[in-house]
N, C-alpha and C positions, 0 to 999 in steps of 0.2 A: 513189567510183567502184566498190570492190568492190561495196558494195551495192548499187547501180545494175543493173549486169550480173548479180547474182545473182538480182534479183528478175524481172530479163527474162527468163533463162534459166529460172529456176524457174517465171515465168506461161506461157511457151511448149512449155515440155516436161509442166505439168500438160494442154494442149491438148491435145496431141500433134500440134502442128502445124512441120514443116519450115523452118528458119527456119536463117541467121548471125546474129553479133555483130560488130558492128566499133566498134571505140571511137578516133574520130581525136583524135590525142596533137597540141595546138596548142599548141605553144612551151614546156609544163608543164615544172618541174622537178623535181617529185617524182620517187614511184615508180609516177607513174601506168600507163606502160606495161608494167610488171613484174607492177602490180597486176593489169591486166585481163587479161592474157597468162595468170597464173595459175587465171581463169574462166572461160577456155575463150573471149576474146574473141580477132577479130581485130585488129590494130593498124597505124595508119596516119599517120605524123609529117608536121607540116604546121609552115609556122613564117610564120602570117599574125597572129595575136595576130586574129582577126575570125570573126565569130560565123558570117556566111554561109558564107564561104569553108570555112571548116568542116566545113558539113554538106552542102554539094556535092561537097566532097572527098571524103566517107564514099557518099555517094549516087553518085558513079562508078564508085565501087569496087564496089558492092555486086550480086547478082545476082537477087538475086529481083523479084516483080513486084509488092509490095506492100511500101512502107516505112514508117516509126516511127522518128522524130525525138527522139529522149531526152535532155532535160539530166540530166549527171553524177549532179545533186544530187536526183533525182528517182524515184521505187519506185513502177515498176507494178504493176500485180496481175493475175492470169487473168480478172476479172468484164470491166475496164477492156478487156485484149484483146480480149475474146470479143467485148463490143458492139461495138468498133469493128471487128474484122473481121465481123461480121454488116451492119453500116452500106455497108461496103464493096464486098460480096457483093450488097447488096439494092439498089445503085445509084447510093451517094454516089460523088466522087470522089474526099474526103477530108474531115478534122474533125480533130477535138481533145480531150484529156480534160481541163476545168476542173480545177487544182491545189485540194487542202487542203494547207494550213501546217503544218509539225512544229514543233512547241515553242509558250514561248509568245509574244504578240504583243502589241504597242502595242494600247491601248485602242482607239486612233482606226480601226487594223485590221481589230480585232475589232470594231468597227460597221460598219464600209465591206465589206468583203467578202462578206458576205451579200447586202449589197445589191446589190453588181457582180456578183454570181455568177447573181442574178436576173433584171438587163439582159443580161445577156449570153446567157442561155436565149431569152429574150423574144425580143430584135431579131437572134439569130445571130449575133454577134460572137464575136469569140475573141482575150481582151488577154494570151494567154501560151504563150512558144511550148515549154513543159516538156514535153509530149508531145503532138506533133504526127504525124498519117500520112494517107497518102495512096496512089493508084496510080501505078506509074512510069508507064503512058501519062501522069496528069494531070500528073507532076512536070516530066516532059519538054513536054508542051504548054506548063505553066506560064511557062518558064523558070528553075525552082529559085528559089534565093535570090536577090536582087539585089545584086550583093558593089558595087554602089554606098552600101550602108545599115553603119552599124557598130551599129546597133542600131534596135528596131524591123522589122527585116527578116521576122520570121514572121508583124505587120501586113502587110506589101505581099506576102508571099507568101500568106497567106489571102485576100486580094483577089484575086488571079489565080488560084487555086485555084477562086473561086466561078464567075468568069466560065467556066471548064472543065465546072462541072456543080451539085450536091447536095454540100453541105458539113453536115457530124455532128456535132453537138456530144453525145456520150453522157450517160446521166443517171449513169453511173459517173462517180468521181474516182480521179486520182492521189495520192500524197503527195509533196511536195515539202518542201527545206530554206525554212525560216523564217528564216534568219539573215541574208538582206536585210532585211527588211522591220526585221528588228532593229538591224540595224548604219547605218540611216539616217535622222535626225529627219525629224521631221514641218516643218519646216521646209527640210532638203536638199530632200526630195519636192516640197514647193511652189514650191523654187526651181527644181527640172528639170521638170514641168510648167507652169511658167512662161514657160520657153526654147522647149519643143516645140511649145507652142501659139504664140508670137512665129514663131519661125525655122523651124518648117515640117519639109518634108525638108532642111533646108539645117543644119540641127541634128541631122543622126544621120550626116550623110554624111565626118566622121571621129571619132576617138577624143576629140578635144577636146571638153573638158566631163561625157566620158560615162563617168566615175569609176561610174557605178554600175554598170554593165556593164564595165568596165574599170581598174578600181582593184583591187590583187592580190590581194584575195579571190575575184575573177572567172576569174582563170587557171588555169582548170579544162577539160579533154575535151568535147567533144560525144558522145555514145555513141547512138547506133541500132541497128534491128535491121529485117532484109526476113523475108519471107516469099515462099516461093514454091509458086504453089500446084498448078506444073505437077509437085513433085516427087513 
């Protein structure tokens, strides 16, 4: 989490653009909120153990008119900002920065990912929601997250985002922790795309099964940041 917020802080003050930090504290037992508290973030306790409720929690709190949806484990950079607030300015309603993985990765990974990272340029998709932003008009038309989903939910939120307007997928990346993709065989993976494609939305809509979003290396902060551009 320190890193998180330090890299936000650090991509937005090299801008020099006006902006909070809020980092919502969901059920963690660390030091998470002590941590963020000490980055100059703001802090907000939640105790849903769910990924939506989360970042609508942070998204009501928040006051500006441009938001950034940041997983924990996740290090922007100023290039990453800038496009996407350029995207924003020039007429999308919102987008996404494709993740690179820290560390290193399963063979089978490191084949797939280049190649998802190239459909997903192609056909405009977007399968991750590590950093995510948008305008509050479009957040508020959208209806936010759907706290009917315990995962999958920045899916059905980029689908309501689209139908709002021009959705950005920048030719920046983020970096993100690797340590999913490490901590579950290629076999667990076949077994939960298995499920998803069987059971539909009817397989995200509780925590049951969904150990990989929810097994306790999961129980980590949602952390964002607004921009306001009226300041």
């Amino acid at each position: 989490m320190g890193r998180c917020v330090s890299a936000i802080r650090g991509g937005l003050e090299s801008l020099a653009e006006p902006h909070e930090i809020i980092v919502v504290d969901d059920a963690s037992s660390d030091a998470t909120a002590s941590t963020a508290r000490q980055q100059g973030a703001q802090v907000i306790r939640v105790e849903r153990r769910q990924i939506a409720a989360a970042r609508n929690a942070g998204a009501r709190r928040a006051r500006g008119d441009i938001l950034f949806f940041v997983d924990a484990d996740t290090l922007v950079n100023p290039t990453a900002i800038q496009s996407a607030l350029r995207s924003l300015r020039a007429g999308a309603v919102g987008g996404g920065c494709l993740p690179r993985f820290e560390g290193w990765l399963p063979w089978w990974w490191r084949l797939g990912l280049p190649v998802m990272e190239r459909l997903c340029r192609c056909l405009n998709v977007f399968p991750s929601g590590a950093c995510l932003f948008c305008t509050r008009v479009a957040f508020q038309a959208s209806g936010g997250f759907d706290e009917s989903y315990y995962a999958m939910e920045d899916c059905v939120f980029v689908r309501a985002l689209k139908r709002q307007g021009r959705f950005a997928i920048p030719a920046e990346t983020v970096i993100t922790s690797g340590r999913k993709l490490r901590a579950h065989s290629f076999m667990s993976y076949s077994k939960l795309f298995m499920r998803l494609t069987l059971l539909g939305p009817r397989g995200v809509r509780s925590r049951r099964g969904l150990e990989f979003w929810y097994g306790p290396e999961r129980e980590k902060p949602e952390g964002f940041m607004t921009i306001n551009r009226g300041a």
